[in-house]
DOBAFI-354754 format. One record per residue (C-alpha): x, y, z; residue number from 1; residue in one letter. Coordinates in nm, 2 decimals, decimal comma. Layout:
<rs>
<r><u>X</u><v>Y</v><w>Z</w><nr>NUM</nr><rest>A</rest></r>
...
</rs>
This chain:
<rs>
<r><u>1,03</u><v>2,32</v><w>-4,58</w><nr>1</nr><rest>X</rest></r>
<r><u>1,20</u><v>2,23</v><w>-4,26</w><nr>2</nr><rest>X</rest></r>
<r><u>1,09</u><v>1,91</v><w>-4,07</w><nr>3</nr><rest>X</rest></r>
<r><u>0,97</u><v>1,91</v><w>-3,71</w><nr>4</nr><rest>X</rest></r>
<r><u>1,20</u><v>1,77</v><w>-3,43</w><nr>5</nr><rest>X</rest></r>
<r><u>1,07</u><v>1,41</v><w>-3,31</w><nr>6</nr><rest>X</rest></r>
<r><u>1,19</u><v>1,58</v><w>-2,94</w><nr>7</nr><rest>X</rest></r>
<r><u>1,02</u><v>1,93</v><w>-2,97</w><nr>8</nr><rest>X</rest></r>
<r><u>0,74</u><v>1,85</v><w>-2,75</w><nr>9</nr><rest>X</rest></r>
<r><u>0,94</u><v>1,65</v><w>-2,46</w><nr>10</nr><rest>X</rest></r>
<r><u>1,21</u><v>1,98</v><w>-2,47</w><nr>11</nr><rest>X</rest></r>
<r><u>0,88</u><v>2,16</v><w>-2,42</w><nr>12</nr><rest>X</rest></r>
<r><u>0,71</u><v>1,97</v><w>-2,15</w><nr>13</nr><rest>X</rest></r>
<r><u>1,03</u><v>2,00</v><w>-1,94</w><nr>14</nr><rest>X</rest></r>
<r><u>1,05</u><v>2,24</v><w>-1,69</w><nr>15</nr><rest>X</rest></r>
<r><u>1,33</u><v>2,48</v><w>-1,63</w><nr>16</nr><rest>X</rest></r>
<r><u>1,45</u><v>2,20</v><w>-1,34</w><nr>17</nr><rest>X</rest></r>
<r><u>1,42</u><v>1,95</v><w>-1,62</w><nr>18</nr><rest>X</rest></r>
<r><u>1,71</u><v>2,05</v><w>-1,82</w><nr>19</nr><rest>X</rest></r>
<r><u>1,94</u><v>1,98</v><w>-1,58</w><nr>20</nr><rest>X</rest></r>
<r><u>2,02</u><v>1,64</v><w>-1,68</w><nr>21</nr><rest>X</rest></r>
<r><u>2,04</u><v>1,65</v><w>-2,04</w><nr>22</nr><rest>X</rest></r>
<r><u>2,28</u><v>1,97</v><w>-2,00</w><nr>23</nr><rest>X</rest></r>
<r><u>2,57</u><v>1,78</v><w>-1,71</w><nr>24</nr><rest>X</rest></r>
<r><u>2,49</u><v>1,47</v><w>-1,98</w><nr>25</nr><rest>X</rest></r>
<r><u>2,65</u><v>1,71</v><w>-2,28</w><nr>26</nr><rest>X</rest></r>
<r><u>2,90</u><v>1,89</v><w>-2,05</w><nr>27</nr><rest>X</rest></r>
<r><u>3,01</u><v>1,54</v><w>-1,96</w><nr>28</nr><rest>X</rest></r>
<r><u>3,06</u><v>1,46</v><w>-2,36</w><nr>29</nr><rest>X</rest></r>
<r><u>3,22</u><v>1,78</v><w>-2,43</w><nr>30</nr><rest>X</rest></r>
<r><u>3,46</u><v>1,70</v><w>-2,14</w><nr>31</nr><rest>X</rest></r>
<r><u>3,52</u><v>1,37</v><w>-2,27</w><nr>32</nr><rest>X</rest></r>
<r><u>3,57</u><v>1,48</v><w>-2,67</w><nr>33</nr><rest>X</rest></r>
<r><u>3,83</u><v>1,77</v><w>-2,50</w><nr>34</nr><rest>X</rest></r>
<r><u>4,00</u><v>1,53</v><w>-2,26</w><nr>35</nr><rest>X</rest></r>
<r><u>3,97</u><v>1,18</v><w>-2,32</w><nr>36</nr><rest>X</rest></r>
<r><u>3,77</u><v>1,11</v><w>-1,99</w><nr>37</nr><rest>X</rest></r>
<r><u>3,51</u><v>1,24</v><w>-1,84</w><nr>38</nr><rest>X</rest></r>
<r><u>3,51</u><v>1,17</v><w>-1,46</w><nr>39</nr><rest>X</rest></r>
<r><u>3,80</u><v>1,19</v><w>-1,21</w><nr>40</nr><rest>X</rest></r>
<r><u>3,86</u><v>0,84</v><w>-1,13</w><nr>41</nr><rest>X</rest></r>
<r><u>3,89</u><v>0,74</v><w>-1,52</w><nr>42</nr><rest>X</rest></r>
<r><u>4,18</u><v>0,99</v><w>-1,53</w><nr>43</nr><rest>X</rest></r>
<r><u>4,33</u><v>0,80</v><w>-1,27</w><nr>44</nr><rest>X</rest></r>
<r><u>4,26</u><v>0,44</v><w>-1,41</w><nr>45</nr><rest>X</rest></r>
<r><u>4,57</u><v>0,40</v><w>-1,62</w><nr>46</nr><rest>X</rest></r>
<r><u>4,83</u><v>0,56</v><w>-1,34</w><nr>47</nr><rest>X</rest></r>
<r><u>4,68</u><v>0,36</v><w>-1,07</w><nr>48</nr><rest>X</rest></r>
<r><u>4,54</u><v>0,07</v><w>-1,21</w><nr>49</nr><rest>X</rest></r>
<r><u>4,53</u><v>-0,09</v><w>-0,82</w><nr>50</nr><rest>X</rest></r>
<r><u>4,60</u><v>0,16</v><w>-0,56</w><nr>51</nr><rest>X</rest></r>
<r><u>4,78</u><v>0,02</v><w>-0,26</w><nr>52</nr><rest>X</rest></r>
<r><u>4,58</u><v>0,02</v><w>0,06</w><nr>53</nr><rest>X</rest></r>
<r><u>4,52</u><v>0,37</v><w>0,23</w><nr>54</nr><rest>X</rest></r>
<r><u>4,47</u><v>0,19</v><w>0,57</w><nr>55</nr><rest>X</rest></r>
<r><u>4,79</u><v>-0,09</v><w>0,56</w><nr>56</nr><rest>X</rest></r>
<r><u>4,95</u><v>-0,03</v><w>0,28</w><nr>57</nr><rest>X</rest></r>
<r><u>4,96</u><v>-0,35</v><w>0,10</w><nr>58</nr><rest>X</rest></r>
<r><u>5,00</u><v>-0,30</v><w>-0,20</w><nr>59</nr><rest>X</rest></r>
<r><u>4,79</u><v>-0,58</v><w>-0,39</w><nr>60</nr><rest>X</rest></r>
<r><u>4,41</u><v>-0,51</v><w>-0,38</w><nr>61</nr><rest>X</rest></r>
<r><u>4,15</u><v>-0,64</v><w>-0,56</w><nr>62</nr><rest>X</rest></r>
<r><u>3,91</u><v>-0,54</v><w>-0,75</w><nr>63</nr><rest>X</rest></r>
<r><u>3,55</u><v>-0,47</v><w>-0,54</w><nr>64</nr><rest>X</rest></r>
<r><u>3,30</u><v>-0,37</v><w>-0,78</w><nr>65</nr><rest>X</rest></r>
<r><u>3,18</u><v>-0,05</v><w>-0,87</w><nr>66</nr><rest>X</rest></r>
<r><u>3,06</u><v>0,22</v><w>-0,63</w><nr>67</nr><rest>X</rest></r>
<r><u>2,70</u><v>0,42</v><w>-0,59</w><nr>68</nr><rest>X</rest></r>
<r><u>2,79</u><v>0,70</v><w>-0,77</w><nr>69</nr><rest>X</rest></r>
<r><u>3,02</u><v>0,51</v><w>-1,02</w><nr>70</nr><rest>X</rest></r>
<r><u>3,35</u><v>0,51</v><w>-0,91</w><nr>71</nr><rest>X</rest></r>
<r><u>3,58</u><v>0,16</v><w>-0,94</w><nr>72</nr><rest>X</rest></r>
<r><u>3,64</u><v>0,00</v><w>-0,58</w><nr>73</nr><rest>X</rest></r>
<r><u>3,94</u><v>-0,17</v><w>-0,46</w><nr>74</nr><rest>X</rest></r>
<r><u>3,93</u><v>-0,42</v><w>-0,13</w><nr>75</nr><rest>X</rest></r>
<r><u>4,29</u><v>-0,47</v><w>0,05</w><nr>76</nr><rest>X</rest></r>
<r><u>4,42</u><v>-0,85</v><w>0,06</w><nr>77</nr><rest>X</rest></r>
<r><u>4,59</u><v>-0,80</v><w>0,42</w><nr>78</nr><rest>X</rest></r>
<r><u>4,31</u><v>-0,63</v><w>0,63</w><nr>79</nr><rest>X</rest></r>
<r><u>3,98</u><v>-0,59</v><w>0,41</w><nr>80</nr><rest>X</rest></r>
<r><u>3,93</u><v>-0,28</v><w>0,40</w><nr>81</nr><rest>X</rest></r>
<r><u>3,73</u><v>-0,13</v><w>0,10</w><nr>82</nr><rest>X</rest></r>
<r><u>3,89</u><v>0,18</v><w>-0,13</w><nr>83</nr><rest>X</rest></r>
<r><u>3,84</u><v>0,38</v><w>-0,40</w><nr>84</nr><rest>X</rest></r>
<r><u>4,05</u><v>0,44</v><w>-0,70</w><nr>85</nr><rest>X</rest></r>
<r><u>4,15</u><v>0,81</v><w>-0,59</w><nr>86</nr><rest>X</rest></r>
<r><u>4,20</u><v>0,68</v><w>-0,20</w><nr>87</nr><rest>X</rest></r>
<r><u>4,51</u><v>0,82</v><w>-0,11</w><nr>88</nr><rest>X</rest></r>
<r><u>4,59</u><v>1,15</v><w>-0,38</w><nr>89</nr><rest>X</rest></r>
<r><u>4,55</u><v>1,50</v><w>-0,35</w><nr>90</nr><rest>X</rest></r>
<r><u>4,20</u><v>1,40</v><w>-0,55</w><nr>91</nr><rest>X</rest></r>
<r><u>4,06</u><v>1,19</v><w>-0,29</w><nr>92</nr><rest>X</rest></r>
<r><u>3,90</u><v>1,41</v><w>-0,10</w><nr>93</nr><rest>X</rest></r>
<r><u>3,90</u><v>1,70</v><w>-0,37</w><nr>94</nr><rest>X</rest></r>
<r><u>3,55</u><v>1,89</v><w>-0,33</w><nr>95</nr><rest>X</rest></r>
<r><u>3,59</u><v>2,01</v><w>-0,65</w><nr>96</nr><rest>X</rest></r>
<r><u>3,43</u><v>1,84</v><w>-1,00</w><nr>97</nr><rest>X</rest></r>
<r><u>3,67</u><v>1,79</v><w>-1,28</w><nr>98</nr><rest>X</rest></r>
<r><u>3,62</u><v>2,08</v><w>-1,49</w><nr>99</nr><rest>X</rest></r>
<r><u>3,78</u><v>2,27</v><w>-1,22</w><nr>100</nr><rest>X</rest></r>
<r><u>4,06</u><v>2,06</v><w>-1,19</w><nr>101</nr><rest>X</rest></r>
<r><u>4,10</u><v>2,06</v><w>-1,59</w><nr>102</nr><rest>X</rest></r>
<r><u>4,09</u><v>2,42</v><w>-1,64</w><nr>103</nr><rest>X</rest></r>
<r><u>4,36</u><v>2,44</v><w>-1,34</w><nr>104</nr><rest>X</rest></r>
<r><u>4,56</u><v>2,20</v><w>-1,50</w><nr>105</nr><rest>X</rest></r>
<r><u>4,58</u><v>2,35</v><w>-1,81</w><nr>106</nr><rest>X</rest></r>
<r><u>4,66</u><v>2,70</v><w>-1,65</w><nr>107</nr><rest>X</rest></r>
<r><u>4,92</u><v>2,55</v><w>-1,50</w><nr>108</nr><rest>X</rest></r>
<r><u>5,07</u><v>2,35</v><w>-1,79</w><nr>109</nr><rest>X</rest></r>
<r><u>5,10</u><v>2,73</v><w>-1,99</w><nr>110</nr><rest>X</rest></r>
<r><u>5,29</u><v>2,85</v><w>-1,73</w><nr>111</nr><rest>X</rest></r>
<r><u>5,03</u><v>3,07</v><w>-1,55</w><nr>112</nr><rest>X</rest></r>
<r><u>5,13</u><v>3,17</v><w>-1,19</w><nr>113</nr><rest>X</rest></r>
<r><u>4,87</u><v>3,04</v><w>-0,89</w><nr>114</nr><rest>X</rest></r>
<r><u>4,78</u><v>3,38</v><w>-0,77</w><nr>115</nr><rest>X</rest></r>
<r><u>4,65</u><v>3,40</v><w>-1,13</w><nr>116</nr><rest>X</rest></r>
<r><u>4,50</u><v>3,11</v><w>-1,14</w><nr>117</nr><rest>X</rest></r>
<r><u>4,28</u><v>3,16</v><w>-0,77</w><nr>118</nr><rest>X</rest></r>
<r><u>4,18</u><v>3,55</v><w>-0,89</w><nr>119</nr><rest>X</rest></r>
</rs>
């Protein structure tokens, strides 16, 4: 005889809104199992270990603490101003989360052309 699951009745009390934590919880595991990391700036972390300043450009900044939403911050020696680890790459601003930019790395990296990759 098959035992009950202890979480049958909280998976059944949820409502359909519910399960939208749990499932970006195990898409963010399955990202991290396929890649190693599972948020954009921890792909970063060993290339930029301490980003130069995007407003001076000294290059020695400290580390700041941690960010709202999770991201490492860096704060500039020479004028103070506050950055985070992506400040200054093509990822800073990047409007997209990073299964996008996996999956478009990985087309690239096997030699698929652009045009196929944006159709």
């Amino acid at each position: 005889m098959a035992q009950a699951s202890p979480c049958r009745g909280l998976a059944s009390s949820l409502s359909p809104d519910g399960f939208e934590a749990p499932a970006s919880t195990v898409a963010e595991r399955e990202r991290r199992d396929r890649c190693g990391f599972g948020a954009l700036d921890e792909a970063a972390a060993p290339y930029r270990p301490r980003p130069p300043c995007p407003g001076c450009g000294f290059p020695d900044t400290g580390r700041a603490g941690v960010g709202a939403s999770g991201p490492r911050r860096f704060k500039c020696g020479a004028c103070g101003r506050r950055c985070g680890s992506l400040a200054g790459t093509v990822l800073g601003f990047s409007r997209k989360d990073l299964p996008a930019w996996v999956g478009f790395i990985s087309l690239t990296r096997l030699g698929m052309p652009l045009e196929g990759i944006a159709a």
